[in-house]
KOLPA-19021 format. One record per residue: residue number from 0; x negated, y negated, z negated of N, C-alpha, C in turn. Coordinates in steps of 0.05 Angstrom, whole numbers. Atoms other than C-alpha are relative to their C-alpha. Layout:
BEGIN
<seq=NUM&n.xx=X&n.yy=Y&n.zz=Z&ca.xx=X&ca.yy=Y&ca.zz=Z&c.xx=X&c.yy=Y&c.zz=Z>
...
This chain:
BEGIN
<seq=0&n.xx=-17&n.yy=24&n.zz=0&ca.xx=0&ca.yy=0&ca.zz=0&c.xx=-18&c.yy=-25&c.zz=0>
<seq=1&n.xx=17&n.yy=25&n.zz=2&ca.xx=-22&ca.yy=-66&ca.zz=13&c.xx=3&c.yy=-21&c.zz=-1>
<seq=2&n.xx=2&n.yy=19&n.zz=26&ca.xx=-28&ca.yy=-122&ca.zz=-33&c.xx=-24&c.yy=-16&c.zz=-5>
<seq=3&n.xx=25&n.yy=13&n.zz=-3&ca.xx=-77&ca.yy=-174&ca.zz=-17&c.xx=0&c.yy=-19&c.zz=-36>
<seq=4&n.xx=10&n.yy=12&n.zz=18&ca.xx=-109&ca.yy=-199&ca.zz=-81&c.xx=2&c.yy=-31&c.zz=-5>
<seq=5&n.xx=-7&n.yy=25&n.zz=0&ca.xx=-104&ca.yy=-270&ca.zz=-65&c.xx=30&c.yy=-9&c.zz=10>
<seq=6&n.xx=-21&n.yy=-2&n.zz=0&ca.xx=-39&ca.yy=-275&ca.zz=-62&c.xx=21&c.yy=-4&c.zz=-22>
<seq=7&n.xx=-8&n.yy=1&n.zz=15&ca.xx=16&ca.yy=-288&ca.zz=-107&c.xx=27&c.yy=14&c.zz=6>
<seq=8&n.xx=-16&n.yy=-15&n.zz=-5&ca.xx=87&ca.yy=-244&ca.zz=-113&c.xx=28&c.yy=-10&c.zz=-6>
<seq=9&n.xx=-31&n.yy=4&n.zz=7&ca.xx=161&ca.yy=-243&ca.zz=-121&c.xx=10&c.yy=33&c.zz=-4>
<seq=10&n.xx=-18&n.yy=-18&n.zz=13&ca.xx=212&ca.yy=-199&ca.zz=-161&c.xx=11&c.yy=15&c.zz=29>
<seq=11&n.xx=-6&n.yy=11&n.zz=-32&ca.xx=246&ca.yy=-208&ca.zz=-82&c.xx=-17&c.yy=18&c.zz=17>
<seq=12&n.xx=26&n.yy=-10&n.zz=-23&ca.xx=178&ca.yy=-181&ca.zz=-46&c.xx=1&c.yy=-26&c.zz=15>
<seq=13&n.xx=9&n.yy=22&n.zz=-23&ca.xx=165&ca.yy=-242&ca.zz=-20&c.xx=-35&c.yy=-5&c.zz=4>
<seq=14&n.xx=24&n.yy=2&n.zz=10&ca.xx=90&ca.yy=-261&ca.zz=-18&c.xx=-6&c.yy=-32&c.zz=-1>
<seq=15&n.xx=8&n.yy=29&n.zz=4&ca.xx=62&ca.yy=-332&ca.zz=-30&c.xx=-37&c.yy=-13&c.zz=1>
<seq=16&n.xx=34&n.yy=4&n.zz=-2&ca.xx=-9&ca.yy=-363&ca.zz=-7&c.xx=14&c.yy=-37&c.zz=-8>
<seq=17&n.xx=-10&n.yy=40&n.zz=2&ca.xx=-15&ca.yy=-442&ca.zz=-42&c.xx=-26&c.yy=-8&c.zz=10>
<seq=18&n.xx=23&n.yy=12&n.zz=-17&ca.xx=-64&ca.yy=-482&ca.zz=-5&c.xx=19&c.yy=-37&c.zz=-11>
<seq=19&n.xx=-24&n.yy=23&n.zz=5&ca.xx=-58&ca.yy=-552&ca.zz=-43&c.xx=15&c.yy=0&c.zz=-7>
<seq=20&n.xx=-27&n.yy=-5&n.zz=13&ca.xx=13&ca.yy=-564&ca.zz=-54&c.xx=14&c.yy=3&c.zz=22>
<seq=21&n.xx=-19&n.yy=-10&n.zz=-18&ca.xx=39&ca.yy=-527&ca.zz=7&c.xx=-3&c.yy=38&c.zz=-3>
<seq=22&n.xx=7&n.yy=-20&n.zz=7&ca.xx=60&ca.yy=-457&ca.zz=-7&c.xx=5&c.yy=13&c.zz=32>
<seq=23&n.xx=6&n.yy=-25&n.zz=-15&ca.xx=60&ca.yy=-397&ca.zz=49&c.xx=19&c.yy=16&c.zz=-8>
<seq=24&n.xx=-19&n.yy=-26&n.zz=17&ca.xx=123&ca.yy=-347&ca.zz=38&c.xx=-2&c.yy=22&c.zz=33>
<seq=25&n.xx=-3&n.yy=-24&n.zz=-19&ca.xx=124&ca.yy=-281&ca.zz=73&c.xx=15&c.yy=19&c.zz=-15>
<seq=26&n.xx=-6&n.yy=-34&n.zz=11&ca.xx=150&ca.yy=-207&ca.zz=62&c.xx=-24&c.yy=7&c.zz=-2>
<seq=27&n.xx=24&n.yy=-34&n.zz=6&ca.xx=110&ca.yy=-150&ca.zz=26&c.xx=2&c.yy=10&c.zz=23>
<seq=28&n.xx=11&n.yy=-27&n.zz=-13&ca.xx=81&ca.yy=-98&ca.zz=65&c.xx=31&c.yy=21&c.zz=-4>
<seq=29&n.xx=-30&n.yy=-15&n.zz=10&ca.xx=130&ca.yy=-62&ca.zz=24&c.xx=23&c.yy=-10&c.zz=6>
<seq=30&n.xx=-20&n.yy=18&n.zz=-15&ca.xx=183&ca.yy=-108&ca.zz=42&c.xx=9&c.yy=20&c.zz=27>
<seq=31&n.xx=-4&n.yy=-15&n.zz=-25&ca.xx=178&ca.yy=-91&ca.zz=112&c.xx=-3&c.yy=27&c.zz=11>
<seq=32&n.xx=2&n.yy=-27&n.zz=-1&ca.xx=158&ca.yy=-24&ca.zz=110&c.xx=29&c.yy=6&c.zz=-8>
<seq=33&n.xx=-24&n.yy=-8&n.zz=8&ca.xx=227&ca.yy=-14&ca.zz=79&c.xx=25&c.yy=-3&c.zz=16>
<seq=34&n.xx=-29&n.yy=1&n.zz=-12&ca.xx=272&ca.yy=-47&ca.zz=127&c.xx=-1&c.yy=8&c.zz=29>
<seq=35&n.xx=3&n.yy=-8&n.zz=-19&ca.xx=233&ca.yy=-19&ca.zz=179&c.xx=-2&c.yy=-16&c.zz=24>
<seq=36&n.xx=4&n.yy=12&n.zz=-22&ca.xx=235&ca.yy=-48&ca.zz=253&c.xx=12&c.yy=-25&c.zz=0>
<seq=37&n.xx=-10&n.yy=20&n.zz=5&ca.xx=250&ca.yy=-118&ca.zz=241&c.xx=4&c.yy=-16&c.zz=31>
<seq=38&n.xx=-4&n.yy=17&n.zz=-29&ca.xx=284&ca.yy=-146&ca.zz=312&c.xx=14&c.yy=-31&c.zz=-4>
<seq=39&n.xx=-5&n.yy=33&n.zz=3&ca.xx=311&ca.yy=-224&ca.zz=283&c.xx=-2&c.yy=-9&c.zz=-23>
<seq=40&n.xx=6&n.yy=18&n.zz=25&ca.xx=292&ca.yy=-276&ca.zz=237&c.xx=7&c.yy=-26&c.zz=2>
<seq=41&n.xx=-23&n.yy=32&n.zz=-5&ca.xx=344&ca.yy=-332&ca.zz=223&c.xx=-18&c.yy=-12&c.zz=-24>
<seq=42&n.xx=20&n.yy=17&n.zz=22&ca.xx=291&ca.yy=-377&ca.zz=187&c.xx=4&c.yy=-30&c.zz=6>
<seq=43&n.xx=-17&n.yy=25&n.zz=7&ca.xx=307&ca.yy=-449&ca.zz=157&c.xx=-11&c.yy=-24&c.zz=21>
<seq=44&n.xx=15&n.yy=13&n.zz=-18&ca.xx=290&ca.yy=-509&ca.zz=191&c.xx=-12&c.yy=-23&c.zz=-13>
<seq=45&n.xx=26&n.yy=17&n.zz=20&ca.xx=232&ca.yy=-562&ca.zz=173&c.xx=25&c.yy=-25&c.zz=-17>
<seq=46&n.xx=-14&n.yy=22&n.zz=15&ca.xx=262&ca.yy=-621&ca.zz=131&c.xx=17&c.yy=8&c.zz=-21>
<seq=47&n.xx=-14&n.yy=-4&n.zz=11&ca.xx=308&ca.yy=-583&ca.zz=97&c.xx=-11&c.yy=12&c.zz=-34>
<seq=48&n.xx=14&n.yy=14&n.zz=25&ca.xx=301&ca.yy=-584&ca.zz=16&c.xx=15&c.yy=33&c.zz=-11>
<seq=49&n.xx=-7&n.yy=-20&n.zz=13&ca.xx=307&ca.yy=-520&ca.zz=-18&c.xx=-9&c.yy=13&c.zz=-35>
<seq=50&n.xx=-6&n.yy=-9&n.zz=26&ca.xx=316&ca.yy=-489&ca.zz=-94&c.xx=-25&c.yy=27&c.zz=-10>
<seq=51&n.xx=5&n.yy=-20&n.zz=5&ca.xx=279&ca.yy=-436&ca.zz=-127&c.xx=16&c.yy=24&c.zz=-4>
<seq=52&n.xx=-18&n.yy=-20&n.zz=1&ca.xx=314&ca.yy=-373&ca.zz=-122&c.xx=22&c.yy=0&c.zz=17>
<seq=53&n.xx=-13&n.yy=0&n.zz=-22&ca.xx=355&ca.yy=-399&ca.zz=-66&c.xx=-6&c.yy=18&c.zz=24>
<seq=54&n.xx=5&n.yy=-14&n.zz=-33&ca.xx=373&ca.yy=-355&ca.zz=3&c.xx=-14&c.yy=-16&c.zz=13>
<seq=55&n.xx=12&n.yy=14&n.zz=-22&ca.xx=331&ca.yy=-391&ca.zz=57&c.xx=-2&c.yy=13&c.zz=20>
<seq=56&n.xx=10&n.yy=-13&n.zz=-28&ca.xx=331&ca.yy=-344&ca.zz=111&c.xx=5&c.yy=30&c.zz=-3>
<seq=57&n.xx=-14&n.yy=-25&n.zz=-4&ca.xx=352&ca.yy=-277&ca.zz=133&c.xx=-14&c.yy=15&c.zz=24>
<seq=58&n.xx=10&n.yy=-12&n.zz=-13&ca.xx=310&ca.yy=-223&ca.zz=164&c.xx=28&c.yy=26&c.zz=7>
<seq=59&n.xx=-23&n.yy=-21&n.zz=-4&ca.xx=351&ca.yy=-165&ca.zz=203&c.xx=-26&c.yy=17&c.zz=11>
<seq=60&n.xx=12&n.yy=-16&n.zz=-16&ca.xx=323&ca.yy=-102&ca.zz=224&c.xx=20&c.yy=32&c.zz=10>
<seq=61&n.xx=-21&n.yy=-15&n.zz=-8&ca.xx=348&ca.yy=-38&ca.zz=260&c.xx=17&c.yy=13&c.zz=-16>
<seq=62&n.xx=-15&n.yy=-15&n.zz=15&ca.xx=378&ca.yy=-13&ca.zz=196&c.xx=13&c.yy=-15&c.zz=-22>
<seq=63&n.xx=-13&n.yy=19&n.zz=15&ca.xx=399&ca.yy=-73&ca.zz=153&c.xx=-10&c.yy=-29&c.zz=4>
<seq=64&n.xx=15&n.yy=26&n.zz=-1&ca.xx=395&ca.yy=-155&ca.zz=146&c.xx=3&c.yy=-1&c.zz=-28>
<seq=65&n.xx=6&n.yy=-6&n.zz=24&ca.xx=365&ca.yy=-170&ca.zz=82&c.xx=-14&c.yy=-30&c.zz=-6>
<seq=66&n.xx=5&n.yy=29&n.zz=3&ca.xx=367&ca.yy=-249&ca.zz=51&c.xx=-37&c.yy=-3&c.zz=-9>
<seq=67&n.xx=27&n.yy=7&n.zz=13&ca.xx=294&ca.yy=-278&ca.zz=36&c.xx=-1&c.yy=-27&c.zz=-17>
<seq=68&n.xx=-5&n.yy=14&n.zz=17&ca.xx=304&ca.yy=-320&ca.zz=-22&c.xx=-42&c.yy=-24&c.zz=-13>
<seq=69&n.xx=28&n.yy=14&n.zz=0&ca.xx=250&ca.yy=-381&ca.zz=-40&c.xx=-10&c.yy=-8&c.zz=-21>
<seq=70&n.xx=16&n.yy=-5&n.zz=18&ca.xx=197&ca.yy=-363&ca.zz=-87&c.xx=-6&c.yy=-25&c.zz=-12>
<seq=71&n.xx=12&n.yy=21&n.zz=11&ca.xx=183&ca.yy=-438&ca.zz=-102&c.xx=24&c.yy=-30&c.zz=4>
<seq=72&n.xx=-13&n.yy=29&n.zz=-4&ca.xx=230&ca.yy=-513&ca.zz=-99&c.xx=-16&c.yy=-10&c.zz=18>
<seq=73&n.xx=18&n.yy=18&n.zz=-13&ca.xx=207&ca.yy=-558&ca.zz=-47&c.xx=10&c.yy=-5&c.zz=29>
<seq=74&n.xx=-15&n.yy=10&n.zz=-22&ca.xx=223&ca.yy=-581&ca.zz=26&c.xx=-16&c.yy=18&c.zz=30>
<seq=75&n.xx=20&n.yy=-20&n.zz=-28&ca.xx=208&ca.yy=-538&ca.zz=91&c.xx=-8&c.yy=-18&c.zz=17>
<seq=76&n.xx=19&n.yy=19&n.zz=-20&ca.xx=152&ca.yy=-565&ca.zz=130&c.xx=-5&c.yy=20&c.zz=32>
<seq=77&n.xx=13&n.yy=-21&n.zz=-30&ca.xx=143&ca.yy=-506&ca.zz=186&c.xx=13&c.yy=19&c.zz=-4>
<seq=78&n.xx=-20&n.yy=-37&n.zz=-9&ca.xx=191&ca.yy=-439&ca.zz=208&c.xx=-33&c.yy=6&c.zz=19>
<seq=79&n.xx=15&n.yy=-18&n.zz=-14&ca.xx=140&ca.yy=-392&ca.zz=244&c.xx=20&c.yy=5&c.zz=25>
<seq=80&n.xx=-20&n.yy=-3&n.zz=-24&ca.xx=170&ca.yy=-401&ca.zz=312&c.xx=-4&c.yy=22&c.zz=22>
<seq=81&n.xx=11&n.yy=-10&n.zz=-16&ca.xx=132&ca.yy=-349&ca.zz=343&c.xx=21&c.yy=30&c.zz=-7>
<seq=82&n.xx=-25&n.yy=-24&n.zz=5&ca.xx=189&ca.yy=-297&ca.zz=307&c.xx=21&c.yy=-1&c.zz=14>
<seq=83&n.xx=-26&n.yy=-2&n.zz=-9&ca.xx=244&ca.yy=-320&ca.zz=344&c.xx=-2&c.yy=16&c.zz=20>
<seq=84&n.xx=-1&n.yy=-21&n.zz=-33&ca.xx=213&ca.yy=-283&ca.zz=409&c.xx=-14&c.yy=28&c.zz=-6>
<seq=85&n.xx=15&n.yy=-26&n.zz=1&ca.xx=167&ca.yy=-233&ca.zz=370&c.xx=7&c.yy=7&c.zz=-28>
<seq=86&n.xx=3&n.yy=-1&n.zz=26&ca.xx=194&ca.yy=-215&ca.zz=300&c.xx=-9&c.yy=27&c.zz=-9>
<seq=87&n.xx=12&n.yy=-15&n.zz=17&ca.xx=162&ca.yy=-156&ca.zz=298&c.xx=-30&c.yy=-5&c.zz=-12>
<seq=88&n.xx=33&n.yy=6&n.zz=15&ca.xx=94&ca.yy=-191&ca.zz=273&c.xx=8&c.yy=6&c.zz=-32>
<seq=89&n.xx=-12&n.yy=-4&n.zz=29&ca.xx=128&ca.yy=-191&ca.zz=214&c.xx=-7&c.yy=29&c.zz=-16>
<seq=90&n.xx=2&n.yy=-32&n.zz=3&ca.xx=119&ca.yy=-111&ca.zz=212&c.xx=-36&c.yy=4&c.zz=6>
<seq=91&n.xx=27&n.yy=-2&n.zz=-11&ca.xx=52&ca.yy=-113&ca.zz=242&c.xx=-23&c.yy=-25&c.zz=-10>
<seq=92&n.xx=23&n.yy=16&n.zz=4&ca.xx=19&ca.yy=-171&ca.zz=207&c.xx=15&c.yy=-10&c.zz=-27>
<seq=93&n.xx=-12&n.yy=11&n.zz=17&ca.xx=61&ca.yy=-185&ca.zz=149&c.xx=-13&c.yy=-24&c.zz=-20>
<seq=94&n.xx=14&n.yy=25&n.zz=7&ca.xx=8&ca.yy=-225&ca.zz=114&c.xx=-23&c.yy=-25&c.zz=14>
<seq=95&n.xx=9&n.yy=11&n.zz=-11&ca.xx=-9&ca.yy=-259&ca.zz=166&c.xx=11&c.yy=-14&c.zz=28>
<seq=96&n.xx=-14&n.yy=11&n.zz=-18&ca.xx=18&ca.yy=-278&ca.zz=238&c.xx=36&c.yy=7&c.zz=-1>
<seq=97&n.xx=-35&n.yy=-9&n.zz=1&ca.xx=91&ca.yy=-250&ca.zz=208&c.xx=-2&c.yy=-19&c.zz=-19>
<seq=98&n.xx=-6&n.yy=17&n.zz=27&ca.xx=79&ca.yy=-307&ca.zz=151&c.xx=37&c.yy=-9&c.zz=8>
<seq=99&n.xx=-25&n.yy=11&n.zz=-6&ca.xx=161&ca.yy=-338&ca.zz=151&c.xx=0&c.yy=-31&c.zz=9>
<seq=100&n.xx=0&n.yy=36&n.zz=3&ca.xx=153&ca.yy=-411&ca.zz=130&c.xx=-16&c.yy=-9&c.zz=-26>
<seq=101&n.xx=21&n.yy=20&n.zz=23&ca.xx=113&ca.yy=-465&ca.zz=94&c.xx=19&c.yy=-24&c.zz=-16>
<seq=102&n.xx=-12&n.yy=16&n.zz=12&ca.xx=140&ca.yy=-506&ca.zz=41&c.xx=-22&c.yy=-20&c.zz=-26>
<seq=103&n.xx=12&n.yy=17&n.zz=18&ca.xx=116&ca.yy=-570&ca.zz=6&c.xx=15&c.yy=2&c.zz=-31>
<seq=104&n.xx=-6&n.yy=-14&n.zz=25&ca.xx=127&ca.yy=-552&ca.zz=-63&c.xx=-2&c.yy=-30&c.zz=-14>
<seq=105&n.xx=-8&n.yy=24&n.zz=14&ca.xx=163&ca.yy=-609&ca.zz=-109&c.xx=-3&c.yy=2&c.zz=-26>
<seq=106&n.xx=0&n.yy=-10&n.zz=27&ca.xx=154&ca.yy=-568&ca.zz=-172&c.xx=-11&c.yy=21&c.zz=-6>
<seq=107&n.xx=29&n.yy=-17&n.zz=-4&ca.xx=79&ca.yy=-542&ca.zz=-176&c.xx=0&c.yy=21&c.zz=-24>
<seq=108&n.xx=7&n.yy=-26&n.zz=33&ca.xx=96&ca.yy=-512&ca.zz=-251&c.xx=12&c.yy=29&c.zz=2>
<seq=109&n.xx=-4&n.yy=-36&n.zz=-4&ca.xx=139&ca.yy=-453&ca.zz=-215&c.xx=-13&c.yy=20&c.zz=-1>
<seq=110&n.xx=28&n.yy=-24&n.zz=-3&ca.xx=75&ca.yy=-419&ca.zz=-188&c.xx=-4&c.yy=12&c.zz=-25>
<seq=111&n.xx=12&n.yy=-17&n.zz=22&ca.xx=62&ca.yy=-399&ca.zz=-262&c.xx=32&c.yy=23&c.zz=-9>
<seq=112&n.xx=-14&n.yy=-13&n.zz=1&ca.xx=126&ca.yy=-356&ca.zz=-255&c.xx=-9&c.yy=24&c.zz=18>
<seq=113&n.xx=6&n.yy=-20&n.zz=-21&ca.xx=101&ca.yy=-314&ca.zz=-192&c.xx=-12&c.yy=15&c.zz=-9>
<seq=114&n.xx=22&n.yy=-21&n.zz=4&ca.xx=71&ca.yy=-248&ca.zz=-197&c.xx=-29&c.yy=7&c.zz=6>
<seq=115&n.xx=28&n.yy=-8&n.zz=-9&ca.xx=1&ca.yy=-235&ca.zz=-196&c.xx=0&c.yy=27&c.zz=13>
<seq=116&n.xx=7&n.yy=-41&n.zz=-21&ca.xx=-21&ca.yy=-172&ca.zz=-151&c.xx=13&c.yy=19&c.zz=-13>
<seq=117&n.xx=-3&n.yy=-34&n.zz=11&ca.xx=-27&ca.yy=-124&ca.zz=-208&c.xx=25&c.yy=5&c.zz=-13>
<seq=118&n.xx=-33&n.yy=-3&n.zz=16&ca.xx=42&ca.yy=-141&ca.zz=-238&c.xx=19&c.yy=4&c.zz=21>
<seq=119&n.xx=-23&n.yy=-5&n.zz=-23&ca.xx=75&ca.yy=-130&ca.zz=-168&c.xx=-8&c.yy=22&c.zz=10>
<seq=120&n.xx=7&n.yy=-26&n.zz=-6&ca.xx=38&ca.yy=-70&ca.zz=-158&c.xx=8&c.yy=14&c.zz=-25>
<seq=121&n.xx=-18&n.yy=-12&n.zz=30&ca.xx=73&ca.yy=-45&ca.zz=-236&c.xx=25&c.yy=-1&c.zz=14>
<seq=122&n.xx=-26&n.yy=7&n.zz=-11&ca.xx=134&ca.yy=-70&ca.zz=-204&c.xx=6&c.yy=25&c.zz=19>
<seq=123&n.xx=-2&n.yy=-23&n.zz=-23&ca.xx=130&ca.yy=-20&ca.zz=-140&c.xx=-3&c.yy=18&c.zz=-17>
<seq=124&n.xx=-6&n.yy=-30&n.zz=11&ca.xx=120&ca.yy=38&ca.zz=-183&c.xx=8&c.yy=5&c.zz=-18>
<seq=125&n.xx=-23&n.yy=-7&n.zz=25&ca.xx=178&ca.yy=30&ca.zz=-241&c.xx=19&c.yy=-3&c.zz=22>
C-alpha cells in the first residue's frame, strides 16, 4: 500500500500536500484502489469558498460515485482540468498527476487535525 510519508491524511482518504498556505487534496491509493476504474470527476470550480468537512466534488467510477469531502477551509484556486478528459490519472498517479484541487487555506490551525502517515496506515487496518 502506498502512503507517501510526506503527506498528510483524512478519516475520508483524501490526501493533502501544504506548500505555504496552499493545500493539495487528492484520493488514497487506497481510495482509488477501492472504487476501482475511475471514468468522471465533477470537481469544484476556482473562486469558490469551501468548509472543512464539506462535499466539494464527486469522483464516479465503473462501480460507484463516491463524494470527496474538504480536508481543510479555504477558497479553490485550481480543479486539475486534465481529469475531465483523462480521470483515470487519478488511478494511475493518485499522488500525483490524479492530484483533484488546490486550495488557499483560510484556517492554517486545521492541518493539526489531519492524519499523519502512520495514523492513516492504523486507520487502514482497524
Amino acid at each position: 500500500m502506498n502512503i507517501p510519508q510526506e503527506l498528510l491524511y483524512t478519516e475520508t482518504h483524501e490526501w493533502v500536500r501544504i506548500e505555504d498556505n496552499i493545500a493539495t487534496i487528492g484520493i488514497t491509493d487506497h481510495a482509488q484502489n477501492q472504487l476501482s476504474e475511475l471514468v468522471f470527476a465533477e470537481l469544484p470550480p476556482p473562486g469558490k469558498k469551501i468548509l472543512k468537512g464539506q462535499s466539494v466534488a464527486v469522483v464516479e467510477s465503473v462501480k460507484a460515485a463516491s463524494d470527496i469531502y474538504a480536508p481543510l477551509s479555504g477558497q479553490i484556486l485550481e480543479s486539475n482540468s486534465s481529469l475531465q478528459t483523462n480521470p483515470a490519472l487519478i488511478n494511475s498517479d493518485p499522488y500525483g498527476e490524479g492530484w483533484l484541487f488546490k486550495i488557499l487555506l483560510t484556517n492554517p490551525e486545521e492541518i493539526n487535525s489531519l492524519l499523519k502517515p502512520q495514523n492513516y496506515l492504523d486507520l487502514l487496518k482497524n
